[in-house]
N, CA, C and O atoms as a Maestro MAE file, in Angstrom:
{
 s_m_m2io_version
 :::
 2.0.0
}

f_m_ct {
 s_m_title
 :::
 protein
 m_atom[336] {
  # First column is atom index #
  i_m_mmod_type
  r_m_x_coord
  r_m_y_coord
  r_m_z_coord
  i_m_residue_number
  s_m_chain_name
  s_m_pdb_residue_name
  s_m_pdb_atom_name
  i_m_atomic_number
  :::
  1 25 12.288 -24.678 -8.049 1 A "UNK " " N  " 7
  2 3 10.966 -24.548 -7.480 1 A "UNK " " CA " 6
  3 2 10.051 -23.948 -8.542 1 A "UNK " " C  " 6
  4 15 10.395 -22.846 -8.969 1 A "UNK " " O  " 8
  5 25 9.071 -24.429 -8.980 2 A "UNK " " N  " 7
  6 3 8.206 -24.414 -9.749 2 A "UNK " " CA " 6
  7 2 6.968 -23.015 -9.055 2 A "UNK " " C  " 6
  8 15 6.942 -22.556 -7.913 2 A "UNK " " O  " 8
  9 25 6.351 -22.766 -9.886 3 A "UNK " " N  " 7
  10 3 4.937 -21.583 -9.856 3 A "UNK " " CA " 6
  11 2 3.890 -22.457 -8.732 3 A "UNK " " C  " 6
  12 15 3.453 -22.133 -7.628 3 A "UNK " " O  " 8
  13 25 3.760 -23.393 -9.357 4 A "UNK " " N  " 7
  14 3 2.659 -24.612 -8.524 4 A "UNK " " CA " 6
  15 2 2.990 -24.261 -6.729 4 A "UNK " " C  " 6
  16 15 2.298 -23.690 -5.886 4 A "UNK " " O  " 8
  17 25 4.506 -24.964 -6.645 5 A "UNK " " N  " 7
  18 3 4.799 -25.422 -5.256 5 A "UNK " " CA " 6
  19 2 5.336 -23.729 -4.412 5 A "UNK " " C  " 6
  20 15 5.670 -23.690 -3.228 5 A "UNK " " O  " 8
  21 25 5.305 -22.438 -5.360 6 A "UNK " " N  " 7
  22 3 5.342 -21.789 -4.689 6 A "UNK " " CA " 6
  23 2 3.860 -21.054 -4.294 6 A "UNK " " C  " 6
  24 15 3.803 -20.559 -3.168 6 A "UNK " " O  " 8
  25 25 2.841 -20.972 -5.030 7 A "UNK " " N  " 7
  26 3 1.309 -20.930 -4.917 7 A "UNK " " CA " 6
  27 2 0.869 -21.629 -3.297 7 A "UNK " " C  " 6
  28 15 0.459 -21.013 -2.314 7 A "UNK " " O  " 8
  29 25 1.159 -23.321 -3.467 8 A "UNK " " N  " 7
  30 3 1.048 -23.916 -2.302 8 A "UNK " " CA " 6
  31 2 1.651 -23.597 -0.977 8 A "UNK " " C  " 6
  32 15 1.212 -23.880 0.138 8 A "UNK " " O  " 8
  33 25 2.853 -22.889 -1.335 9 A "UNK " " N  " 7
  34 3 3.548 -22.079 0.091 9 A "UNK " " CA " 6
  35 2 3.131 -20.852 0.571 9 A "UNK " " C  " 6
  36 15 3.193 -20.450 1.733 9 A "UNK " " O  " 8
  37 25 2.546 -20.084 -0.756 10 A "UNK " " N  " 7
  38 3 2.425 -18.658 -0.283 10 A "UNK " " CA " 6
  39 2 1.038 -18.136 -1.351 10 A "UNK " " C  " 6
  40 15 0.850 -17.305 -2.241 10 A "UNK " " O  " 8
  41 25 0.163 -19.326 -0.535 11 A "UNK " " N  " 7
  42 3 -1.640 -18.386 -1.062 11 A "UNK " " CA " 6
  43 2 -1.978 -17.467 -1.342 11 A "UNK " " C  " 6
  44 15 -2.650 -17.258 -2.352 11 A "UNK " " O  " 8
  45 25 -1.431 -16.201 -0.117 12 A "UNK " " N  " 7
  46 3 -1.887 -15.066 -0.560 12 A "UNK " " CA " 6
  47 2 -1.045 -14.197 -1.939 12 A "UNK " " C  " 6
  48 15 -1.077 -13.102 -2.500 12 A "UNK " " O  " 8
  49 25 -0.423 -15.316 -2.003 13 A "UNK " " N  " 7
  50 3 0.403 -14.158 -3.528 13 A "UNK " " CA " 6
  51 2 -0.250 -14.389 -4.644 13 A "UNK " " C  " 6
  52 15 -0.486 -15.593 -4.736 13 A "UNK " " O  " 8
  53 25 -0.748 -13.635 -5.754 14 A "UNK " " N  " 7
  54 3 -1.188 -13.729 -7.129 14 A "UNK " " CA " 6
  55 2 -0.019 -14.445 -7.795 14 A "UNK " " C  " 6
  56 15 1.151 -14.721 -7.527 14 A "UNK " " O  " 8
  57 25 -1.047 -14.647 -8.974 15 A "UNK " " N  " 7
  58 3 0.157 -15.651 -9.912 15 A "UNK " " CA " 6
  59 2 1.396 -14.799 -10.505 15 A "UNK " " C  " 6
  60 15 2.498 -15.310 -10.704 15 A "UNK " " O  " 8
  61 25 1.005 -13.039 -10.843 16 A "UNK " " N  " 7
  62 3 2.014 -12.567 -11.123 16 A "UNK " " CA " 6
  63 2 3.469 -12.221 -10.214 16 A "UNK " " C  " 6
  64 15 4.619 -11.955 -10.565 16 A "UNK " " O  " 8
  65 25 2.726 -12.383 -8.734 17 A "UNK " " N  " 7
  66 3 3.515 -12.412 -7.409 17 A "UNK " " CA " 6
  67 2 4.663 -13.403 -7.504 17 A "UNK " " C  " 6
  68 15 5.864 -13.135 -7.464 17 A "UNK " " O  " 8
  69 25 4.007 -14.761 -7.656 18 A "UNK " " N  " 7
  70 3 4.705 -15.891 -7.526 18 A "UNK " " CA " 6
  71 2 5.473 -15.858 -8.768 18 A "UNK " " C  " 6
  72 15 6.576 -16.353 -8.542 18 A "UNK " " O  " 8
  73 25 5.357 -15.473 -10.022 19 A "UNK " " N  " 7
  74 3 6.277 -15.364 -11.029 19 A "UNK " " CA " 6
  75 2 7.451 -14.658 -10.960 19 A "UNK " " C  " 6
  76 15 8.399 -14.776 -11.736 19 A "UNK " " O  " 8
  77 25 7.372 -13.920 -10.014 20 A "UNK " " N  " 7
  78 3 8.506 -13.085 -9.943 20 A "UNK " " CA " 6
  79 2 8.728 -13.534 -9.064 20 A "UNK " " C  " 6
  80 15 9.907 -13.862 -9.203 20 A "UNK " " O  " 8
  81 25 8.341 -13.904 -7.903 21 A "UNK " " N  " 7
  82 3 9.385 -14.486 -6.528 21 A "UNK " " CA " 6
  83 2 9.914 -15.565 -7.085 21 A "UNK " " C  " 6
  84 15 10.997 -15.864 -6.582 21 A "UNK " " O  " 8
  85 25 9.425 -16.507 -8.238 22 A "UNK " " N  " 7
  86 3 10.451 -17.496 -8.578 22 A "UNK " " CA " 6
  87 2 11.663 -17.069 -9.279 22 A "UNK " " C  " 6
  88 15 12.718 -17.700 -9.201 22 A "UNK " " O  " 8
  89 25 11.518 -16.032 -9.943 23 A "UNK " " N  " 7
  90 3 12.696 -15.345 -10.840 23 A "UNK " " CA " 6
  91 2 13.794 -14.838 -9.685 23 A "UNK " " C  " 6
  92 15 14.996 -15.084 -9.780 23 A "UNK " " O  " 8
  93 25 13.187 -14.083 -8.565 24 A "UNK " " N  " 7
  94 3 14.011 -13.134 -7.266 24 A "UNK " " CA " 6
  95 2 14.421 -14.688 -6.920 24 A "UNK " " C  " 6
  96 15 15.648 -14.661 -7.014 24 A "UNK " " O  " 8
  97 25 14.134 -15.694 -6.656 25 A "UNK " " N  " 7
  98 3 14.700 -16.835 -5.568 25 A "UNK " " CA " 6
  99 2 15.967 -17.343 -6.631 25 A "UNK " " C  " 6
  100 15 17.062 -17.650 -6.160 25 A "UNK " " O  " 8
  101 25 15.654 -17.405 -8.358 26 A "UNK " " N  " 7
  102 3 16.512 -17.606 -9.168 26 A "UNK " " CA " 6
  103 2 17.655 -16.866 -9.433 26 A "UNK " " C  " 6
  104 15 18.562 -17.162 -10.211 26 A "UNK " " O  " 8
  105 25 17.555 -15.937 -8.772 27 A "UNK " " N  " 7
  106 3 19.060 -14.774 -8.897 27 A "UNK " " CA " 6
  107 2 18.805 -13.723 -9.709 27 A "UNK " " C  " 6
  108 15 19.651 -12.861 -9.949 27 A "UNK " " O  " 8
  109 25 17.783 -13.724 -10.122 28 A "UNK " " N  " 7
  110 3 17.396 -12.840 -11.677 28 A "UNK " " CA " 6
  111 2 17.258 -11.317 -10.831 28 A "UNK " " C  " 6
  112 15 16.947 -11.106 -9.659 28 A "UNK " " O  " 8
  113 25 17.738 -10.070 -12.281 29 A "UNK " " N  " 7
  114 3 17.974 -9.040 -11.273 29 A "UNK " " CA " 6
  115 2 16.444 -8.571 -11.850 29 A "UNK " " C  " 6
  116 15 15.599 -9.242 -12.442 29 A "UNK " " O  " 8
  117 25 16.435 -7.181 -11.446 30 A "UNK " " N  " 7
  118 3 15.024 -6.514 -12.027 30 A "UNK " " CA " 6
  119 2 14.551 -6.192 -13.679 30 A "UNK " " C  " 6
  120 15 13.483 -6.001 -14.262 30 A "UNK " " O  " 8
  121 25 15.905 -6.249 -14.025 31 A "UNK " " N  " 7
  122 3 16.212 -5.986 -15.707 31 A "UNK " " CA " 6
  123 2 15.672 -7.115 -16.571 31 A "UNK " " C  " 6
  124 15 15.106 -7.013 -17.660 31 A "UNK " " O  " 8
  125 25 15.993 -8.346 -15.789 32 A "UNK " " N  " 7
  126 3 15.638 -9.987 -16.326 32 A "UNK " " CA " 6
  127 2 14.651 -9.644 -15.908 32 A "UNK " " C  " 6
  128 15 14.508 -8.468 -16.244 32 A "UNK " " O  " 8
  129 25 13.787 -9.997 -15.311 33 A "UNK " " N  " 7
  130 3 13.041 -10.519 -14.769 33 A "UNK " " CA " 6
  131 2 11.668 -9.598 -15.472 33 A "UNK " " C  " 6
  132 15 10.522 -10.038 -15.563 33 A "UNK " " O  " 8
  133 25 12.248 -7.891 -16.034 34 A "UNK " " N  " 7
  134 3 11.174 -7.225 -16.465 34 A "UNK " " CA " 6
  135 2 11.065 -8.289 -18.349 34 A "UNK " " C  " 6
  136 15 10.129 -8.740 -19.009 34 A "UNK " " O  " 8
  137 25 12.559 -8.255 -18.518 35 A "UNK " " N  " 7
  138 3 12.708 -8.977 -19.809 35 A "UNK " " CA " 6
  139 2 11.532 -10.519 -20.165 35 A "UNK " " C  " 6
  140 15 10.638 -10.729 -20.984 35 A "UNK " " O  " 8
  141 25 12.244 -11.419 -18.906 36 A "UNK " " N  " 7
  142 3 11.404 -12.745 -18.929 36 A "UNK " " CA " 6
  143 2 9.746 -12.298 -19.209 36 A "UNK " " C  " 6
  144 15 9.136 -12.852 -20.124 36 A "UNK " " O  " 8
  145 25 9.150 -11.374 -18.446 37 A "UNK " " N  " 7
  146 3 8.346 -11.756 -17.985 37 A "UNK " " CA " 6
  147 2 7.172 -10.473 -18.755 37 A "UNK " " C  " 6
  148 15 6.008 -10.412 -18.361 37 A "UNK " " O  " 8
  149 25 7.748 -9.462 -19.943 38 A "UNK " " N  " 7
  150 3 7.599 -8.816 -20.402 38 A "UNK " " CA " 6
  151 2 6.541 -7.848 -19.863 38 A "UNK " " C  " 6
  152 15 5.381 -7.805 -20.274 38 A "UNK " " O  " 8
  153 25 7.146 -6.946 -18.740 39 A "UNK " " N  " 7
  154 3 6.627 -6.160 -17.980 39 A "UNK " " CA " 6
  155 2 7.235 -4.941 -17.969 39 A "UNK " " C  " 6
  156 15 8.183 -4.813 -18.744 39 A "UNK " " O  " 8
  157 25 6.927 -4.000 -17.279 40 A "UNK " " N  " 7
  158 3 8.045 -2.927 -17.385 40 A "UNK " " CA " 6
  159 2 8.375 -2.958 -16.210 40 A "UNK " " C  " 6
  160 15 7.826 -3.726 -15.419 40 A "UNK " " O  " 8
  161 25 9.861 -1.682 -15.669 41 A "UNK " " N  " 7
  162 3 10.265 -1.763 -14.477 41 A "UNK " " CA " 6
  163 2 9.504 -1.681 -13.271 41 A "UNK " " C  " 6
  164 15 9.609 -2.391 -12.270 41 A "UNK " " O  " 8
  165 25 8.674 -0.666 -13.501 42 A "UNK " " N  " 7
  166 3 7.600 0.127 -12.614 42 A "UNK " " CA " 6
  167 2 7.024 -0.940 -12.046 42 A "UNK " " C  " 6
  168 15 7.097 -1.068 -10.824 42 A "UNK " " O  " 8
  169 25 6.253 -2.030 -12.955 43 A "UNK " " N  " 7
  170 3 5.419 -2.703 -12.714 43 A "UNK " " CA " 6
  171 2 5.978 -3.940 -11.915 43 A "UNK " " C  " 6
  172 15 5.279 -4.533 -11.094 43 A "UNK " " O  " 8
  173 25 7.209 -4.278 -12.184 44 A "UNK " " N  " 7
  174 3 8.027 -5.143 -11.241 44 A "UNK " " CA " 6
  175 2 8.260 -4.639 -9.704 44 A "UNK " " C  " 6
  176 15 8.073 -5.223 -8.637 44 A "UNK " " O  " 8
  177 25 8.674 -3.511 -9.964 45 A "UNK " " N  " 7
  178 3 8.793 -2.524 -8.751 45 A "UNK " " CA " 6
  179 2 7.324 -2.611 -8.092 45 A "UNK " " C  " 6
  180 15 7.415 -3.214 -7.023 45 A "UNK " " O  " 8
  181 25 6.109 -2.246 -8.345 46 A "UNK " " N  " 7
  182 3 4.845 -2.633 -7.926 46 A "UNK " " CA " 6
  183 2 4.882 -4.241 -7.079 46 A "UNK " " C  " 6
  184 15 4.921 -4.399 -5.859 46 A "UNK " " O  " 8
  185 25 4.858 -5.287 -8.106 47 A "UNK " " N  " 7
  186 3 5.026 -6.530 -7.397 47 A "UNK " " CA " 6
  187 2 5.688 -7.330 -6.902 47 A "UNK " " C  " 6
  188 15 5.419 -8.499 -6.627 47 A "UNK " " O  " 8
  189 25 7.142 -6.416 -6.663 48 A "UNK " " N  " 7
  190 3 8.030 -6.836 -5.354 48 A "UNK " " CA " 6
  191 2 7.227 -6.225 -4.099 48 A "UNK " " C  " 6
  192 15 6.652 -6.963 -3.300 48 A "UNK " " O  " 8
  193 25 7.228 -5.048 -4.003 49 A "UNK " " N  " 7
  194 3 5.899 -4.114 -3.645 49 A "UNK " " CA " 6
  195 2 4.994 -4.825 -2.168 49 A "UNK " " C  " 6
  196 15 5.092 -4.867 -0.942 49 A "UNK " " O  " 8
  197 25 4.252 -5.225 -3.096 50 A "UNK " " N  " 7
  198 3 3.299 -6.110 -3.105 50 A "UNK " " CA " 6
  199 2 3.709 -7.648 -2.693 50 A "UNK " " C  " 6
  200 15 2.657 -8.188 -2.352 50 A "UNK " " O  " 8
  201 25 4.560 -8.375 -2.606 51 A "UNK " " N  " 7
  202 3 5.177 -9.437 -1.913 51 A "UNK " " CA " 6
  203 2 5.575 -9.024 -0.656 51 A "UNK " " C  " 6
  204 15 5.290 -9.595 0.397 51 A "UNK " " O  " 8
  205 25 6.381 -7.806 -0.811 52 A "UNK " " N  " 7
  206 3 7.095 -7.429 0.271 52 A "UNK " " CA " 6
  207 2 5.703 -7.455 1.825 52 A "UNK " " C  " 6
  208 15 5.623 -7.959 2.945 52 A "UNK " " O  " 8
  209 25 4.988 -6.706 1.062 53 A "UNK " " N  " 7
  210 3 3.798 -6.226 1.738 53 A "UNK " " CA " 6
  211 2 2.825 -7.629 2.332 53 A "UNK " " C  " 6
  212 15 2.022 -7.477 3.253 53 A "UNK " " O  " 8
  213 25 2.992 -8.645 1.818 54 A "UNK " " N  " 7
  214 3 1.656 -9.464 1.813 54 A "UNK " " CA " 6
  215 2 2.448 -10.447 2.460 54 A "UNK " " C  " 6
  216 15 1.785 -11.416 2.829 54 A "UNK " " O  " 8
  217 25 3.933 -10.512 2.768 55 A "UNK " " N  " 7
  218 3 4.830 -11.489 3.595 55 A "UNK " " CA " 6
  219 2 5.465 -10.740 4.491 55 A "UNK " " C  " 6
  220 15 6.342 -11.407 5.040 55 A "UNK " " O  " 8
  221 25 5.402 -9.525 4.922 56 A "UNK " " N  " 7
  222 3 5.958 -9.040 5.649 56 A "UNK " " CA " 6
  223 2 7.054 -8.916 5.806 56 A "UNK " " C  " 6
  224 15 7.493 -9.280 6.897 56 A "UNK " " O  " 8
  225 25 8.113 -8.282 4.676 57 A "UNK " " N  " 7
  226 3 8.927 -8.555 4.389 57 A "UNK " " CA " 6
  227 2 9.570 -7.374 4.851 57 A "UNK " " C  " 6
  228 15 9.017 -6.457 4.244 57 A "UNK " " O  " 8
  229 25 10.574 -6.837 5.714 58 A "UNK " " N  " 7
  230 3 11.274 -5.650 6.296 58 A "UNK " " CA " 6
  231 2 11.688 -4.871 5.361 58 A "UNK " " C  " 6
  232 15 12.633 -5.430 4.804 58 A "UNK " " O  " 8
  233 25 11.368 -3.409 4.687 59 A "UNK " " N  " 7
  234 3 12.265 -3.102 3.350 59 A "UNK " " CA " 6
  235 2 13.799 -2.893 3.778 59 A "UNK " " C  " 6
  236 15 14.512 -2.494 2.857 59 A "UNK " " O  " 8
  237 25 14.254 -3.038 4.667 60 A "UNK " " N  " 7
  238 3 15.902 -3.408 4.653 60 A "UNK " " CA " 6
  239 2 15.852 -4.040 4.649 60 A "UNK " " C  " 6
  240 15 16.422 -4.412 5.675 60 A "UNK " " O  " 8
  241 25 15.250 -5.405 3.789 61 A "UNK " " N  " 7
  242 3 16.111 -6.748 4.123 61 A "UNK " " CA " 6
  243 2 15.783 -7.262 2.853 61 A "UNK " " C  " 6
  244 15 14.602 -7.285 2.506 61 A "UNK " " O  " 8
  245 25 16.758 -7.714 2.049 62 A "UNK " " N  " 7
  246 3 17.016 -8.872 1.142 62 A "UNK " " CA " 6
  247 2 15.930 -9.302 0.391 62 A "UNK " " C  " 6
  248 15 15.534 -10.344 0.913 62 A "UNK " " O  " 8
  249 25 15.221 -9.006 -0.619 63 A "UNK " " N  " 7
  250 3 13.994 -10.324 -0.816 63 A "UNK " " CA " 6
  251 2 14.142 -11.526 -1.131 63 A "UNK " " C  " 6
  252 15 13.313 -12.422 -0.971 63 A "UNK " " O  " 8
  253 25 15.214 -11.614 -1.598 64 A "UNK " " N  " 7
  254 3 16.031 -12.538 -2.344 64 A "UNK " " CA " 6
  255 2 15.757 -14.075 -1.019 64 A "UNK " " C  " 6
  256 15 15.155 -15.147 -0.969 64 A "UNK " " O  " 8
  257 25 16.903 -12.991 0.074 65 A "UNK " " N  " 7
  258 3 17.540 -13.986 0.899 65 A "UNK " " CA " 6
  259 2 16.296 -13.863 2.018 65 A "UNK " " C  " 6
  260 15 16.508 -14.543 3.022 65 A "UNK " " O  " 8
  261 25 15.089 -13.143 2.020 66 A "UNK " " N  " 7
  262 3 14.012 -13.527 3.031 66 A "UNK " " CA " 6
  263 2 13.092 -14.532 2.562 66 A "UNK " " C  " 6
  264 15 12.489 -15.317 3.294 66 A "UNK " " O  " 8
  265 25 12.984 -14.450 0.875 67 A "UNK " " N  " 7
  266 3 12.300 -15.300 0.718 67 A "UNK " " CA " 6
  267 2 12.691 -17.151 0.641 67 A "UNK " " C  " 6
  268 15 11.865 -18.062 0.574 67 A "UNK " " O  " 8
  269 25 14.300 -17.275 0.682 68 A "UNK " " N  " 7
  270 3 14.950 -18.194 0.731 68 A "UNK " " CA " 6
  271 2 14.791 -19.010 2.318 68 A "UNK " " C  " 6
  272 15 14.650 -20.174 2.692 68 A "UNK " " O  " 8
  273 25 14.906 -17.626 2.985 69 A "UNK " " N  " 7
  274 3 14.872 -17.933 4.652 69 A "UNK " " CA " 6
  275 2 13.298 -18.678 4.778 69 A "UNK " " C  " 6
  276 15 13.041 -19.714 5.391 69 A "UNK " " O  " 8
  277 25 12.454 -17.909 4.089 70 A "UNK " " N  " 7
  278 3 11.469 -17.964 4.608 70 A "UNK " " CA " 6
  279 2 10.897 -19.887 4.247 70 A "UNK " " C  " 6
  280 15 10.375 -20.675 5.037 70 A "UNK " " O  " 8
  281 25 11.316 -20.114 2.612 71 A "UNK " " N  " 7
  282 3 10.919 -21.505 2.367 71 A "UNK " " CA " 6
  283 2 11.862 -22.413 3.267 71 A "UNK " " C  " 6
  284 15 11.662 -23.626 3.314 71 A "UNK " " O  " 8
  285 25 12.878 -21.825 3.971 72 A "UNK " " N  " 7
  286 3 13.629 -23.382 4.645 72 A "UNK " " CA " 6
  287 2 12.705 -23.317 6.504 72 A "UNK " " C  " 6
  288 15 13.168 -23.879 7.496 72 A "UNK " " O  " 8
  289 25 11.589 -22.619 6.488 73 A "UNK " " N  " 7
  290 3 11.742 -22.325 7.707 73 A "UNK " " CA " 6
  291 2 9.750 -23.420 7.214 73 A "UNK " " C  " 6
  292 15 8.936 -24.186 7.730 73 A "UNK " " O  " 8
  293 25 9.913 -22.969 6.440 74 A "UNK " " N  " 7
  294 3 8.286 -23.514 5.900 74 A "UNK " " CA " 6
  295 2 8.738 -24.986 5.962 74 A "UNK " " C  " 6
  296 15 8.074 -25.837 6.555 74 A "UNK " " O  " 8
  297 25 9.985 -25.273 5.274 75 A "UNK " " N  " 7
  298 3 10.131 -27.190 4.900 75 A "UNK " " CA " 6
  299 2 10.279 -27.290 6.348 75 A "UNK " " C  " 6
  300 15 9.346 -27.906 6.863 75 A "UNK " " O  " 8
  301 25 11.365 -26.781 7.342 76 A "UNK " " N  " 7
  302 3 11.286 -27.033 8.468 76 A "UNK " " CA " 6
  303 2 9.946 -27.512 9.158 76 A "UNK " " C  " 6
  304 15 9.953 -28.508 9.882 76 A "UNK " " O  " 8
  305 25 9.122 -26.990 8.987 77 A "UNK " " N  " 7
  306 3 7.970 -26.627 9.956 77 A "UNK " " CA " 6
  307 2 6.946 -27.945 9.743 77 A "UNK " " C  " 6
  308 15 6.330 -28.547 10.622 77 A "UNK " " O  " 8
  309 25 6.964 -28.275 7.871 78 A "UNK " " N  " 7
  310 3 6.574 -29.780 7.542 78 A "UNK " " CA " 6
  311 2 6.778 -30.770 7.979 78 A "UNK " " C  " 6
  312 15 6.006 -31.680 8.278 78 A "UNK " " O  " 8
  313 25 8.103 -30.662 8.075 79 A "UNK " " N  " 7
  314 3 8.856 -31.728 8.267 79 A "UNK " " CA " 6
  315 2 8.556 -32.412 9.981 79 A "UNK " " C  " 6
  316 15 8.204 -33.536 10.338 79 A "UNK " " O  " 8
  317 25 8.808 -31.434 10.591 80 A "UNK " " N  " 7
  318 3 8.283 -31.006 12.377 80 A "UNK " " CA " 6
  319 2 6.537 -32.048 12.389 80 A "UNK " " C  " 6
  320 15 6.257 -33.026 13.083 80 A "UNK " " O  " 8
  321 25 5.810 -31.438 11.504 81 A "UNK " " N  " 7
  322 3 4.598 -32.118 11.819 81 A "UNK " " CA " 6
  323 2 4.311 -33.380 11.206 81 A "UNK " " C  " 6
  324 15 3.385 -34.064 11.641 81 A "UNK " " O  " 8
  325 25 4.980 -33.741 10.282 82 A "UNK " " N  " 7
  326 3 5.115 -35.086 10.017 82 A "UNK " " CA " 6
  327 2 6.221 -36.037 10.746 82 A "UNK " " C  " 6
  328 15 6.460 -37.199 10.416 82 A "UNK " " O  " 8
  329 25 6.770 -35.407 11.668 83 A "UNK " " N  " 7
  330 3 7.337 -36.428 12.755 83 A "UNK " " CA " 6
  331 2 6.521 -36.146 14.084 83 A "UNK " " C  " 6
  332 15 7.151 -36.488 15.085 83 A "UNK " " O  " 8
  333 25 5.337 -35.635 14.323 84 A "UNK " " N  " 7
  334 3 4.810 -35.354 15.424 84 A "UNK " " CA " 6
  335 2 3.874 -36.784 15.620 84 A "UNK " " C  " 6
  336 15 3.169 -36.928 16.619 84 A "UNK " " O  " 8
  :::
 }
 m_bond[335] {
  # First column is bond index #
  i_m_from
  i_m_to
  i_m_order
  :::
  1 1 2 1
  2 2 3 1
  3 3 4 2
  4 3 5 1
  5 5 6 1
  6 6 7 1
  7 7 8 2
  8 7 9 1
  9 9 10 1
  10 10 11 1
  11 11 12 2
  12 11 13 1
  13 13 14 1
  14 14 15 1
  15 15 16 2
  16 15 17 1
  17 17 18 1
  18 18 19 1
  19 19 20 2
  20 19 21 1
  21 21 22 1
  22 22 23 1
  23 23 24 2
  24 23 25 1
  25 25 26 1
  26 26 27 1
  27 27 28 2
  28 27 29 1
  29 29 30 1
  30 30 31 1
  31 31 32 2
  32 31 33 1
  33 33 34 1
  34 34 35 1
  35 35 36 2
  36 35 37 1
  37 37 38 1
  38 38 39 1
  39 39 40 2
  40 39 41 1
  41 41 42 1
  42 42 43 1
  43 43 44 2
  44 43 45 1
  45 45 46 1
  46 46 47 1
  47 47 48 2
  48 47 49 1
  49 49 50 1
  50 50 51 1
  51 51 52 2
  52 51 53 1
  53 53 54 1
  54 54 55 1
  55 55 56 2
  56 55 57 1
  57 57 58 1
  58 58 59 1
  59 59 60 2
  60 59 61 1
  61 61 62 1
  62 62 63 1
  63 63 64 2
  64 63 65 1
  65 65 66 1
  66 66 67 1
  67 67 68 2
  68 67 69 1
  69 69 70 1
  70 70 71 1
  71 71 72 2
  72 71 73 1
  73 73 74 1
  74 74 75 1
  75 75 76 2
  76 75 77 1
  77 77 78 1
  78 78 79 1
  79 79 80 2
  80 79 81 1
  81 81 82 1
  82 82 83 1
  83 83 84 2
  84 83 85 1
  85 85 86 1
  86 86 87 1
  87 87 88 2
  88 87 89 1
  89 89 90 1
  90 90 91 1
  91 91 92 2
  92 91 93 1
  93 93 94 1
  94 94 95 1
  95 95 96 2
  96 95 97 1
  97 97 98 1
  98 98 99 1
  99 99 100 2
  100 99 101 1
  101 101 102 1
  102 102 103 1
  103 103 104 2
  104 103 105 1
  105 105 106 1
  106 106 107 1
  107 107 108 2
  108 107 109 1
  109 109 110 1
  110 110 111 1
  111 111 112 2
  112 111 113 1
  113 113 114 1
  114 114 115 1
  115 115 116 2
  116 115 117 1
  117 117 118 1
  118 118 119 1
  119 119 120 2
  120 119 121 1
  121 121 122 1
  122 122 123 1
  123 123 124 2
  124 123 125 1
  125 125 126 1
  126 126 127 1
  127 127 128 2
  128 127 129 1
  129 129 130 1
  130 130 131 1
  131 131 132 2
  132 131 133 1
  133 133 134 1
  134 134 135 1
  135 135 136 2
  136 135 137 1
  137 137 138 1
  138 138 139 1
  139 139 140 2
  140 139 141 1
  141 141 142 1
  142 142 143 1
  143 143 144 2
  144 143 145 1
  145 145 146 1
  146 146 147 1
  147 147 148 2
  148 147 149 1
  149 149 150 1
  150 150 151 1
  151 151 152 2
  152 151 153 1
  153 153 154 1
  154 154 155 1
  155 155 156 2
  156 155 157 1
  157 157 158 1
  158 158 159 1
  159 159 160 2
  160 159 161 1
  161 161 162 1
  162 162 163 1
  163 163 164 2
  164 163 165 1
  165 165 166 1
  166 166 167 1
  167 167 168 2
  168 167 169 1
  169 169 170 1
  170 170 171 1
  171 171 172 2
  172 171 173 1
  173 173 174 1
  174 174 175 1
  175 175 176 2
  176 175 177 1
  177 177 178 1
  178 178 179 1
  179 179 180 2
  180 179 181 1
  181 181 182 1
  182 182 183 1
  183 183 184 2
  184 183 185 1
  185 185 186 1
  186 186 187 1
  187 187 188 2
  188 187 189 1
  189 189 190 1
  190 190 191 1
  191 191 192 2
  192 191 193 1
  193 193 194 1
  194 194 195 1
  195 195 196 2
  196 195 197 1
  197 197 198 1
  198 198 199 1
  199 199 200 2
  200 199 201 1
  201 201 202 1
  202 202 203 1
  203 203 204 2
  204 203 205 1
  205 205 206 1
  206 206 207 1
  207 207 208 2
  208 207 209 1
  209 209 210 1
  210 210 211 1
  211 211 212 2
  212 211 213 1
  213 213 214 1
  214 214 215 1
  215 215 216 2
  216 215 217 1
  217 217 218 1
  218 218 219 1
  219 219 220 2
  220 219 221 1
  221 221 222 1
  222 222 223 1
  223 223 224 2
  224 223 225 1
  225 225 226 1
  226 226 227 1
  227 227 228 2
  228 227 229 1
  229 229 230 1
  230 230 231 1
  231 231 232 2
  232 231 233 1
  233 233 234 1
  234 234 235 1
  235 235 236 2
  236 235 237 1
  237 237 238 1
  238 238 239 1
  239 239 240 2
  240 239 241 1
  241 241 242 1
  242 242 243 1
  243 243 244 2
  244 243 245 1
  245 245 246 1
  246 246 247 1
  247 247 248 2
  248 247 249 1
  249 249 250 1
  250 250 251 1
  251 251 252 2
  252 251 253 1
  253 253 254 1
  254 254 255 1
  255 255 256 2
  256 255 257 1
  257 257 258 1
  258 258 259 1
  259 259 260 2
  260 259 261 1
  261 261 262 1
  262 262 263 1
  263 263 264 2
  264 263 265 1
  265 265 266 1
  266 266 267 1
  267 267 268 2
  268 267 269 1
  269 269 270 1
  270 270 271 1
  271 271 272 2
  272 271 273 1
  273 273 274 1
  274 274 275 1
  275 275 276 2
  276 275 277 1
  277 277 278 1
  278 278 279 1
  279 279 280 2
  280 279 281 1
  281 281 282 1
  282 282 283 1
  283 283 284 2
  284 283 285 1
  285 285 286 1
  286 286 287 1
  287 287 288 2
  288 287 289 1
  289 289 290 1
  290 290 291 1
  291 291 292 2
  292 291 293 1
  293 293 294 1
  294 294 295 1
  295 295 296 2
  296 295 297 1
  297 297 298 1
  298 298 299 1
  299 299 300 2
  300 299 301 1
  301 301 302 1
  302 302 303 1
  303 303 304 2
  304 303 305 1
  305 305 306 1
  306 306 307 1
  307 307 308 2
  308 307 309 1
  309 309 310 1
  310 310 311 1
  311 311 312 2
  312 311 313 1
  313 313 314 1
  314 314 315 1
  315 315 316 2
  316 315 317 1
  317 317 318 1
  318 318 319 1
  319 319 320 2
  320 319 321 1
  321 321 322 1
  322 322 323 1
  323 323 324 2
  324 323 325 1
  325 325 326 1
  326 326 327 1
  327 327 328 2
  328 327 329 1
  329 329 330 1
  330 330 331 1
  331 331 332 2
  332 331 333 1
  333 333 334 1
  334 334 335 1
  335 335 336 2
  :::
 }
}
């Protein structure tokens, strides 16, 4: 899943948002992902943060596996209105 098609799923996230939810959906831990994306921890920590916050994301729960939940529930929901 590309930056583009996650933008189109989830508007309200900034581009630095969506850069890292593609890295979190990729398995990447916080260490990568500060590496890839040449940030520091803090600041990763900020824009999980900030996803968590803007998707409503439970802080006991997974971001990984909510945000996984969350795109099969989105294709679901397409899919639903193009057979309506």
């Amino acid at each position: 899943m590309d930056d583009c098609d996650l933008a189109r799923r989830f508007p309200c996230l900034t581009k630095s948002e969506t850069d890292v939810c593609r890295l979190i959906l990729a398995g990447k831990k916080r260490s990568e992902i500060c590496l890839l994306l040449d940030k520091t921890e803090n600041n990763v920590d900020v824009t999980r943060n900030h996803i968590r916050k803007k998707l409503n994301v439970p802080t006991d729960q997974d971001l990984q596996k909510f945000l996984i939940n969350l795109l099969i529930e989105k294709e679901y929901s397409k899919k639903e209105e193009i057979n309506k």
